[in-house]
Phi, psi and omega in degrees: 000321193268021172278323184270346175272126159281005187220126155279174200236101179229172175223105160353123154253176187197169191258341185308125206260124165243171183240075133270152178259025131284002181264078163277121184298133183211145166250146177243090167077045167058023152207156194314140187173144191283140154265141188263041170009313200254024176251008187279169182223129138286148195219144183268154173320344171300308182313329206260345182290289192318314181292340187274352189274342152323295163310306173336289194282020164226015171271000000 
């Protein structure tokens, strides 16, 4: 099903830490930061390809 779907569902992480209750605590890379719960998006796949081939090219 999700072949056929142009869009994902996604939720920022941050570092920024609030004691909100939409916020779940995660460690990333040794260091503390939020999935931003009340912050999801759909977003379409196109968007998030382009952007990591972007992200690529300044690695």
């Amino acid at each position: 099903m999700s072949h056929n779907i142009n869009t994902v569902i996604i939720a920022p992480m941050t570092s920024s830490i609030k004691k909100y209750p939409t916020r779940v605590p995660i460690e990333f890379q040794g260091k503390k930061k939020q999935i931003a719960l009340d912050q999801i998006r759909t977003v379409d796949k196109v968007r998030l390809i382009k952007n990591r081939a972007i992200e690529e090219e300044h690695i």
